[in-house]
N, C-alpha and C positions, 0 to 999 in steps of 0.2 A: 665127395660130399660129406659134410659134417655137421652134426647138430650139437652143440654142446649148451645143457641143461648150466642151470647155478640159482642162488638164493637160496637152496633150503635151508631148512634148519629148526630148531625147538623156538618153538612161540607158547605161551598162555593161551588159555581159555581165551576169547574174546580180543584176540591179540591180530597183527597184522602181518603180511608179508609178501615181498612179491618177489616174484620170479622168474628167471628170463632164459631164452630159450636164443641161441647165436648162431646163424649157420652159413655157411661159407661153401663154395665150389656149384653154386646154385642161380639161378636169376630171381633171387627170394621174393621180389613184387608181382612174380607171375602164378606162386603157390600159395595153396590154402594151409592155415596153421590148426592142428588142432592139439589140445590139452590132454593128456588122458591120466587115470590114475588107480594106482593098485594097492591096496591095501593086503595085508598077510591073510590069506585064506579066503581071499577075496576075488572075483571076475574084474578084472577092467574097465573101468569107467571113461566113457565118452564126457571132457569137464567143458572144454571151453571150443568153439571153434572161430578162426575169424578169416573170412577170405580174400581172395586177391581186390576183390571191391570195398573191403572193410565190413561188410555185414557180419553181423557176431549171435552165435547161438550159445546157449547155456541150459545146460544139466537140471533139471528142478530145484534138486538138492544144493546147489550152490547161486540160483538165481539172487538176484538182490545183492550178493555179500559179493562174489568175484568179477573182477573187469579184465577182461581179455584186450590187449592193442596194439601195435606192430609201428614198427618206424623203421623205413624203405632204407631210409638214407642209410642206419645200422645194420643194416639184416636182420632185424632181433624183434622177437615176440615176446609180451611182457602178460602173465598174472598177477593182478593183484587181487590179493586173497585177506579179507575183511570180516571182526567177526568169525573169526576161526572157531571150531571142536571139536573135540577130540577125534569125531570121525570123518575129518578131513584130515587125519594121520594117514600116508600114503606117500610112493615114489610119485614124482609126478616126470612125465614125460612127455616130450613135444613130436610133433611127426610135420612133414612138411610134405604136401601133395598135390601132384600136378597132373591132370590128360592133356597128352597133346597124339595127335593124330592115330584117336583108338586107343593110343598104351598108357597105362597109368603108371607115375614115378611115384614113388612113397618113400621115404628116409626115417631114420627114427633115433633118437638122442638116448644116451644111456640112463637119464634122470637123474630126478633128486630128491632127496628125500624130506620128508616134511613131518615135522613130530609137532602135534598136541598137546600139552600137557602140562599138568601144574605141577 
């Protein structure tokens, strides 16, 4: 199983960017995707989640500005991150998660990084 993270990168103040999350050796339309993100010095942020049904949850702190959405036919989960600042500088990582009978599978992408800044 693989997740491989890509888009980040330095954006502006008020700037855009999305980012995709690719995973492979999976039945990816049967797992839940979720967003998470870590800034230096910082606890883990639960960002975006969206699951095998399409319902999509979001973070306070990023409601309104980022859209989470997934396309089966890819395997790939997409952020798009609107209205960026600077404290949404942070790796960002994807995880992919599934129960099936009791056991829960979880996978996780090694990120990417996301800079702020003018």
């Amino acid at each position: 199983v693989q997740l491989v993270e890509s888009g980040g990168g330095l954006v502006q103040p008020g700037g855009s960017l999305r980012v995709s999350c690719a995973a492979s050796g999976i039945i990816f339309s049967m797992y839940t995707i979720n967003w998470y993100r870590q800034a230096p010095g910082k606890e883990r942020e639960l960002v975006a989640t969206i699951s095998k049904y399409r319902s999509t949850n979001y973070a306070d702190s990023v409601k309104g500005r980022f859209t989470i959405s997934r396309d089966n036919t890819k395997s790939t989960v997409y952020l798009q991150m609107n209205s960026l600042k600077p404290e949404d500088t942070a790796v960002y990582s994807c995880t992919a998660v599934n129960s099936i009978a009791g056991t829960t599978y979880a996978y996780w992408g090694q990120g990417t990084q996301v800079t702020v800044s003018s």
